[in-house]
C-alpha positions in Angstrom: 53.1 3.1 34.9 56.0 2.9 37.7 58.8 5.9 36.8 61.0 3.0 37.7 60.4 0.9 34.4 60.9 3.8 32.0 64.4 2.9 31.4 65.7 5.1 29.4 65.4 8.9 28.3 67.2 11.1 25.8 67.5 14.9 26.2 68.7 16.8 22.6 69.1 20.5 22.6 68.5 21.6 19.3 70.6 24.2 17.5 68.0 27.1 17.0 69.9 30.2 17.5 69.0 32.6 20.3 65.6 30.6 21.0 65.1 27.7 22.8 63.9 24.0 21.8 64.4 20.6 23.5 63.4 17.0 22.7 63.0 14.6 24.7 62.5 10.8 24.2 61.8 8.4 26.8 60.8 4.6 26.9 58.1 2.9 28.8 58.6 -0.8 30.1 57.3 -2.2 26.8 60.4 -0.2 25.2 57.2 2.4 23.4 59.1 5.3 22.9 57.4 8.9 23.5 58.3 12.1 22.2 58.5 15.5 24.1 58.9 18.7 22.8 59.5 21.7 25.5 59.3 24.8 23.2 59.6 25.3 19.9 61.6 27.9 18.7 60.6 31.0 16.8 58.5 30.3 13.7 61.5 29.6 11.3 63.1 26.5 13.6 59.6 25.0 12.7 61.3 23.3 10.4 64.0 22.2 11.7 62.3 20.4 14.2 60.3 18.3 11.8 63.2 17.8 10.0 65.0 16.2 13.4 62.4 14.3 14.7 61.9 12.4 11.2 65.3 11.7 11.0 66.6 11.0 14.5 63.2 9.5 15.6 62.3 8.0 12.5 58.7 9.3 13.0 56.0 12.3 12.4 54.8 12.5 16.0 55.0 14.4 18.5 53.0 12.9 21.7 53.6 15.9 24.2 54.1 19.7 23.1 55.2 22.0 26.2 54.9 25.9 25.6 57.0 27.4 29.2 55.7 31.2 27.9 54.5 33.1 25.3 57.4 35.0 23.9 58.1 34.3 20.0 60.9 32.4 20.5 59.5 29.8 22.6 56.1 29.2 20.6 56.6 30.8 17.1 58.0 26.7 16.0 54.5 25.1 17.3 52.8 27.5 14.6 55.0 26.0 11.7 54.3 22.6 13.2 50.8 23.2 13.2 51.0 24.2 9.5 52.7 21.3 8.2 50.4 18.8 9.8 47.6 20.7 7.7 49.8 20.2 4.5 51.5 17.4 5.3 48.9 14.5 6.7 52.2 12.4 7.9 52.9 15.0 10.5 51.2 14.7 13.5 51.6 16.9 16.4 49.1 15.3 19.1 49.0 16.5 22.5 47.9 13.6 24.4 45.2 13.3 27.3 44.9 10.0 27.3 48.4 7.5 27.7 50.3 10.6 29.1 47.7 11.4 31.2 49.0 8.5 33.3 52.4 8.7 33.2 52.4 11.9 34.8 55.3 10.7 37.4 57.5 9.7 34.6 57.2 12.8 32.6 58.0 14.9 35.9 61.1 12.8 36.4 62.0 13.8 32.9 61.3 17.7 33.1 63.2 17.4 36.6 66.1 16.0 34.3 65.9 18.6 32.1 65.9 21.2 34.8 68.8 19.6 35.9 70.4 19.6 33.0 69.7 23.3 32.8 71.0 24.1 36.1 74.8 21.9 35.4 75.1 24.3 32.2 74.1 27.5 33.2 74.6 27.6 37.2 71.0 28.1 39.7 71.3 31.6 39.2 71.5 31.8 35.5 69.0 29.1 35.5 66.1 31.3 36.6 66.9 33.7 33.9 67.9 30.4 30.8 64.2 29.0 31.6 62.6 32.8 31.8 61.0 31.7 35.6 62.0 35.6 36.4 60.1 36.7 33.3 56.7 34.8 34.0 56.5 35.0 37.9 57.0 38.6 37.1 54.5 38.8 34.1 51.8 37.1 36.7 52.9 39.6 39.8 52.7 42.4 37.8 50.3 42.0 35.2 50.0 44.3 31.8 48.1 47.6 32.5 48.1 48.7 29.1 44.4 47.8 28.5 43.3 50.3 32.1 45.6 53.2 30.4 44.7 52.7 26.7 41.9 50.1 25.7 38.6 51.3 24.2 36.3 49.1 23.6 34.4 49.4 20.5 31.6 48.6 21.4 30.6 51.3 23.7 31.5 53.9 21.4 28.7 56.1 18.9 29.1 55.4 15.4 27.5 57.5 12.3 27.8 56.5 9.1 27.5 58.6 5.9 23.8 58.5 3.9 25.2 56.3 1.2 28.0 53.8 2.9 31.2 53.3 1.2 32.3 49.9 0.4 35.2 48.4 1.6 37.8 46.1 0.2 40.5 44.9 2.2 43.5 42.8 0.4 46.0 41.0 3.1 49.5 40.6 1.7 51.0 38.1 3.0 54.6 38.6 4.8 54.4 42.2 2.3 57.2 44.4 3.4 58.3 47.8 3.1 61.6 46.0 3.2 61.4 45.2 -0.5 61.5 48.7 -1.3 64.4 50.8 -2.4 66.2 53.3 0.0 64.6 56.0 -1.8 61.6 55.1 -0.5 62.6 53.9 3.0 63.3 50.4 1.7 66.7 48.2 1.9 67.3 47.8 -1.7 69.0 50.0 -4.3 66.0 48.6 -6.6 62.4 48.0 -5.3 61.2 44.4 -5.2 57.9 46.1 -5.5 57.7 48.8 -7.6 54.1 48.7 -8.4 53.1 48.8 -5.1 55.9 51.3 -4.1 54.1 53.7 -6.9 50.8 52.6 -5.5 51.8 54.0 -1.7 53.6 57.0 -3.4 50.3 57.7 -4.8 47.9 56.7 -2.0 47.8 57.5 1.8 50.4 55.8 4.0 50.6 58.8 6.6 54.1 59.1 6.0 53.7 62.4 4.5 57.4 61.9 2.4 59.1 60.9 5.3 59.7 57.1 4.3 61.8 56.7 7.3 58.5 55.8 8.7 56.8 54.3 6.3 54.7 51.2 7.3 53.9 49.4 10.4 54.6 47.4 13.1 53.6 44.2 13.9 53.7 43.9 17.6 54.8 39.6 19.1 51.1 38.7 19.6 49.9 40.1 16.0 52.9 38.3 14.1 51.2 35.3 12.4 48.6 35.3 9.7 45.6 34.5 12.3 46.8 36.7 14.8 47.1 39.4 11.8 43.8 39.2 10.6 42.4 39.6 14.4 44.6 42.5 15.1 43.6 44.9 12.0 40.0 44.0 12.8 39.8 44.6 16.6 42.2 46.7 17.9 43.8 43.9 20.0 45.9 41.3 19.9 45.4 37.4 19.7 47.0 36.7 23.0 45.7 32.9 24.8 47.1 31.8 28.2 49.0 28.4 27.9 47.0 25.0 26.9 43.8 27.7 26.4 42.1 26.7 22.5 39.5 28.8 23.0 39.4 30.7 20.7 39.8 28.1 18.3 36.0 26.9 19.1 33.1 27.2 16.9 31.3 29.1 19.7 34.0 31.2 21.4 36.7 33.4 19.5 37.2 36.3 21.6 33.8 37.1 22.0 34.3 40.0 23.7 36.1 42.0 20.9 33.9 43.9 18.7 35.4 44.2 15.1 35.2 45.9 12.4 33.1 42.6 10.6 30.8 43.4 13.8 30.3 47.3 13.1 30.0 46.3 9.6 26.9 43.5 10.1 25.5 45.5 12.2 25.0 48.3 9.7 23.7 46.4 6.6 26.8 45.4 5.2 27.7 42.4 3.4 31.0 40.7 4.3 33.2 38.5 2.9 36.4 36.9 2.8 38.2 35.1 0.3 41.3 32.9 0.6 42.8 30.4 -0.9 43.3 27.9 1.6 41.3 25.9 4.0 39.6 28.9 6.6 39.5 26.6 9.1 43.4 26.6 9.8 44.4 28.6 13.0 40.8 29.3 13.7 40.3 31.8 10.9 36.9 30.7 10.0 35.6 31.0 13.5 36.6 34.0 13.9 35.2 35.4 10.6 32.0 33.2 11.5 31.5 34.8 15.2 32.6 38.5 14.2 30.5 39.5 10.9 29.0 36.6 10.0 31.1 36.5 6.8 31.0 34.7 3.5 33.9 32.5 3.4 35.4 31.6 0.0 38.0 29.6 0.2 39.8 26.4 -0.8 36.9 24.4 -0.5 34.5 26.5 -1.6 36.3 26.7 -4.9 36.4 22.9 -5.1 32.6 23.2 -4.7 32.3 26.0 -6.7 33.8 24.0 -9.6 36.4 26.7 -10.0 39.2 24.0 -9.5 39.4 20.4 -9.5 38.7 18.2 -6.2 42.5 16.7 -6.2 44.0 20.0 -7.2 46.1 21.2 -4.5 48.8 23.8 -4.4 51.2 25.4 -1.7 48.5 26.1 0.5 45.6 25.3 -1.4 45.9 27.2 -5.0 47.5 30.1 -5.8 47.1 33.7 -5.8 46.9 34.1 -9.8 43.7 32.4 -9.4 43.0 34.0 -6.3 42.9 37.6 -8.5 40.5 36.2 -11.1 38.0 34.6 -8.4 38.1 38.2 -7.0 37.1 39.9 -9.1 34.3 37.7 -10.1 32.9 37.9 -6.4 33.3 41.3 -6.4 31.1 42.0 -9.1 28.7 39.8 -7.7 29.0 41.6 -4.0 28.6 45.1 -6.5 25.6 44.0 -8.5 23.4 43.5 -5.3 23.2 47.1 -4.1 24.1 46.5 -0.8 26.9 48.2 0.9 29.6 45.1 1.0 33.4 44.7 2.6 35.4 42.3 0.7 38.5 40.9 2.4 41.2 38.8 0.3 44.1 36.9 1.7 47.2 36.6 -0.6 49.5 33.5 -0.2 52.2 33.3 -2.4 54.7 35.2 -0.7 55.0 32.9 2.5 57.8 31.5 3.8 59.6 29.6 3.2 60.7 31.1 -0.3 57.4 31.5 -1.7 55.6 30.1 -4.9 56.7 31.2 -8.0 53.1 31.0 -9.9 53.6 30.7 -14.3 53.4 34.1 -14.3 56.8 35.0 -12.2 59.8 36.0 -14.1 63.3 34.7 -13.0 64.4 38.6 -12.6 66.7 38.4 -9.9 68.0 35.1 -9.6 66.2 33.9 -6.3 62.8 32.2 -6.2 61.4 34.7 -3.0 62.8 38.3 -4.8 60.6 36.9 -7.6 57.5 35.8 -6.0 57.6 38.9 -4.1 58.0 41.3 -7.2 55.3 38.9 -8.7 53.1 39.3 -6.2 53.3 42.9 -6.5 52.4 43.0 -10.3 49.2 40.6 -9.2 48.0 42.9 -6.8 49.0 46.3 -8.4 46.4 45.1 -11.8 43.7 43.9 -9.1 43.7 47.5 -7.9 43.8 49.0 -11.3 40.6 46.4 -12.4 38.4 47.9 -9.2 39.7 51.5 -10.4 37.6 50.8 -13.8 34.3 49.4 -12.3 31.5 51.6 -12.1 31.7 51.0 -8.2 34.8 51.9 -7.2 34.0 55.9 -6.7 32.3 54.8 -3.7 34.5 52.1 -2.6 37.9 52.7 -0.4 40.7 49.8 -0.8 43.3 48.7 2.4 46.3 47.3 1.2 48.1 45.9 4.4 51.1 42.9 4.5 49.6 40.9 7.4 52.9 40.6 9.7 56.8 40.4 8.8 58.2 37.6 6.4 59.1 34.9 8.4 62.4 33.7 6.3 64.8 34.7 8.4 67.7 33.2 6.1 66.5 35.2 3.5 66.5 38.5 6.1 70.3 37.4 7.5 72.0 40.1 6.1 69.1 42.7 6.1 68.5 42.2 9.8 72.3 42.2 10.6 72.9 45.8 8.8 69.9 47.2 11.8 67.3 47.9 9.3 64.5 48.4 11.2 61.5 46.2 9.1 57.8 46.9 9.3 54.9 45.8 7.1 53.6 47.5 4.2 50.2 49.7 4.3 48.6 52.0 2.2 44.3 53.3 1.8 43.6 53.9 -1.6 40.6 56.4 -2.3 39.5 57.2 1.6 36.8 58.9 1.6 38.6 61.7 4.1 41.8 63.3 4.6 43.8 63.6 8.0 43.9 66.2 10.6 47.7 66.3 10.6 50.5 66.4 8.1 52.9 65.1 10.7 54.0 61.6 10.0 52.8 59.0 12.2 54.0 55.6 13.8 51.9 53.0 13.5 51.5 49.7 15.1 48.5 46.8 13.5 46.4 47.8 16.1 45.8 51.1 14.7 44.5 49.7 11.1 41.2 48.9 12.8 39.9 52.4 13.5 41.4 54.1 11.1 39.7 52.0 8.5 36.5 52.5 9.7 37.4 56.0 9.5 38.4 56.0 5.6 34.9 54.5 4.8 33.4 58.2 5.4 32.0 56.5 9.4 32.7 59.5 12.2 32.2 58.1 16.1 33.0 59.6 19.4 36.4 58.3 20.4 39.7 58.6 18.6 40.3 55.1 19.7 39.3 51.7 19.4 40.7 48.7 21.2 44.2 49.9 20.9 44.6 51.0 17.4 44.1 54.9 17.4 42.0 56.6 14.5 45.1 58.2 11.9 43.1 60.6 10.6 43.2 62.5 13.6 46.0 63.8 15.9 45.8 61.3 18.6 49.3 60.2 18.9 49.2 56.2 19.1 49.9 53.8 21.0 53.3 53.4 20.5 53.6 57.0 19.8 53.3 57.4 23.3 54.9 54.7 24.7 57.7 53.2 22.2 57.4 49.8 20.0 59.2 48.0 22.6 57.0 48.8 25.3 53.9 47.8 23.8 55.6 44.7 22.1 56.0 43.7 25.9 52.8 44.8 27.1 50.9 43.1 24.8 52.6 39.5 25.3 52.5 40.1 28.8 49.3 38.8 31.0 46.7 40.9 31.0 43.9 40.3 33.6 41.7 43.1 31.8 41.7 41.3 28.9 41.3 37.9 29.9 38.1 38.9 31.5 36.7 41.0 29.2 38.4 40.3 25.7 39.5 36.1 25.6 36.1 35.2 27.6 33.8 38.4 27.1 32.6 39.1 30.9 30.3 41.3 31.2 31.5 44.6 32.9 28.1 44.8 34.7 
């Protein structure tokens, strides 16, 4: 195709706040139109670019998708998008390798107009800083050494385990706060959205030791989304790809140099599993479970197969979390009855963004549909821990109870995150089967969930480390004790040529 004939092309910046998103259509000589997207946003302008391109484009698709870094607020928009192709079969976001391929010149020619663009509104010096050029030349000069100073790798480390091995179960909230608490308790609200599990962690180990200033986690950039979540609390690292990179969303490779908790697990005579009520497959999950544990996956499909549900039933994501409870607990018993040591990992749903889904169960209590998923949600997972706290099992068995990452609803945050609360995500080990070293309370990044529960199930090894996550039950500070939130936020987006090697492709260090 000849730049020439591509006769027209139209730039539109959308409105997304602080982040950055552009469109761009152009024409080919045979007046086909072809859509650009150069960023995305953060995860809650998802939305609002689907909603744009179906009603300025009149269409689903997106033919080219263009991530210029990794920072949340450039790629957190192509997760959404991802998402609601997978519930919404119109949407289409298809990065193309075949008629784009070849109109390379053309495409350059329209990037070179957006630059230019750029450069008329914010001047050439302002430019280098609008497009973050400063940010990634610098990221790739001077690359993240926060794998040299702090990384261990799991795998090299000595593990013991007790005589009789604990089990494990391991519920994911999702988007669970300690937002929703009340101030009493370190939370925004005069009156706890989750008072179940607010007596739960009152009750339990949260390592806050009474000072709910700090109770809870954080969940670093590259550890923010459900996938990224799930790899995080299990390996001590983040999820972190170059640009255009899907390897870890192969059937072969997904980080195969991390060894994770499912690993440590397998390798000791455990049984693993994980339910969830949507498809596994999404964002790579079941790869990732597959590669690292060899687990059971139970999940959308497996409960059409199962018979628990019928074929066409579909839900939200898949079906909800009030029948997600009950198929837990019949698994469970199942996993119980064989005698073998098993770890059980659930994913909740209901409380995603964007305001949740308010299952026949959820009370109208305080007059917005997200206030009440999220108290119901509570309830639902509050009896799930009280129905293991009757079974003959449970004296051996220790239960995690971590939000995967921050809600993602930023309307419904508006207010919260304007006041300077500082959010984290909600955590708390019921029934460890040790107590820590230190009374002192602790701050606590995802990272550190991974050793820390190996450490609950009774398991003692040589290093108070693994991956990044430092053990809690002993007086190692953290990560981020060490070096502050922001820092490791940064180190961990940044490029790291320790973990690229050794992590994202698993090179041997031979």
């Amino acid at each position: 195709m000849n730049c020439m004939n591509a006769t027209k092309h139209e730039i539109d910046m959308l409105g997304v706040g602080a982040a950055d998103a552009l469109l761009v259509r152009f024409f080919d000589e045979n007046d086909k139109a072809y859509i650009i997207l150069v960023d995305a946003g953060n995860y809650c302008n998802g939305e609002t670019i689907a909603k744009f391109v179906k009603e300025r484009y009149n269409t689903f698709q997106i033919d080219l998708a263009i991530c210029t870094h990794c920072d949340d607020d450039h790629f957190g928009g192509f997760i959404f998008l991802l998402e609601d192709m997978k519930n919404n079969p119109q949407t289409s976001v298809d990065i193309k390798n075949g008629d784009l391929q070849h109109k390379t010149n053309c495409i350059l020619t329209v990037i070179s107009s957006i630059c230019c663009l750029i450069v008329y509104v914010f001047g050439i010096t302002d430019c280098i800083y609008a497009v973050g050029i400063d940010e990634y030349w610098y990221n790739v000069m001077h690359p993240s050494n926060i794998y040299e100073k702090y990384y261990v790798d799991p795998s090299s480390v000595n593990y013991t385990f007790p005589e009789t091995k604990r089990n494990l179960v391991y519920i994911f909230m999702e988007s669970m706060e300690t937002t929703y608490e009340d101030t009493a308790h370190g939370g925004y609200f005069e009156e706890s959205l989750i008072p179940e599990l607010t007596e739960l962690s009152e009750n339990n180990l949260t390592f806050t030791n009474g000072d709910y200033s700090n109770n809870g986690f954080y969940a670093p950039a590259m550890s923010g989304w459900t996938a990224a979540a799930l790899v995080g609390q299990t390996s001590g690292v983040p999820l972190n790809t170059p640009a255009g990179a899907n390897a870890y969303l192969s059937d072969k490779s997904f980080l195969p140099g991390a060894y994770t908790l499912g690993d440590l697990l397998e390798d000791n005579g455990y049984q693993n599993e994980i339910l969830l009520g949507s498809d596994a497959k999404f964002g790579g999950r079941e790869y990732y479970f597959n590669l690292h544990g060899n687990y059971k996956i139970v999940d959308y499909d497996s409960a059409v197969e199962n018979g628990w549900i019928d074929k066409d039933y579909y839900v939200w994501w898949g079906y909800e979390d009030l029948k997600l409870f009950e198929y837990a607990k019949y698994e469970l018993t199942n996993l119980a009855a064989s005698g073998q040591p098993f770890n059980f990992n659930m994913l909740t749903a209901d409380t995603h963004f964007v305001g949740g889904y308010p299952c026949e169960e959820c009370e109208d209590l305080y007059g917005d549909q997200y206030s009440n998923v999220i108290r119901c949600s509570s309830k639902h997972v509050t009896e799930l821990v009280q129905w293991i706290q009757q079974q003959d099992w449970y004296a051996n068995t220790t239960i995690v109870l971590a939000g995967d990452h921050k809600s993602m609803d930023n309307d419904w945050f508006k207010n919260i995150e304007d006041s300077g609360y500082d959010r984290k995500v909600y955590y708390t080990i019921v029934n460890p089967a040790i107590s820590p070293e230190t009374q002192n309370s602790r701050t606590v990044s995802t990272y550190d969930l991974y050793p820390t529960t190996v450490a609950s199930l009774g398991i003692t090894f040589d290093s108070s480390r693994l991956g990044l996550g430092t053990n809690l039950f002993t007086d190692t500070p953290t990560v981020v004790e060490e070096i502050g939130y922001k820092k490791l936020n940064k180190q961990t987006m940044m490029h790291s040529n320790y973990y690229d090697k050794y992590i994202l492709y698993g090179k041997s260090k031979e």
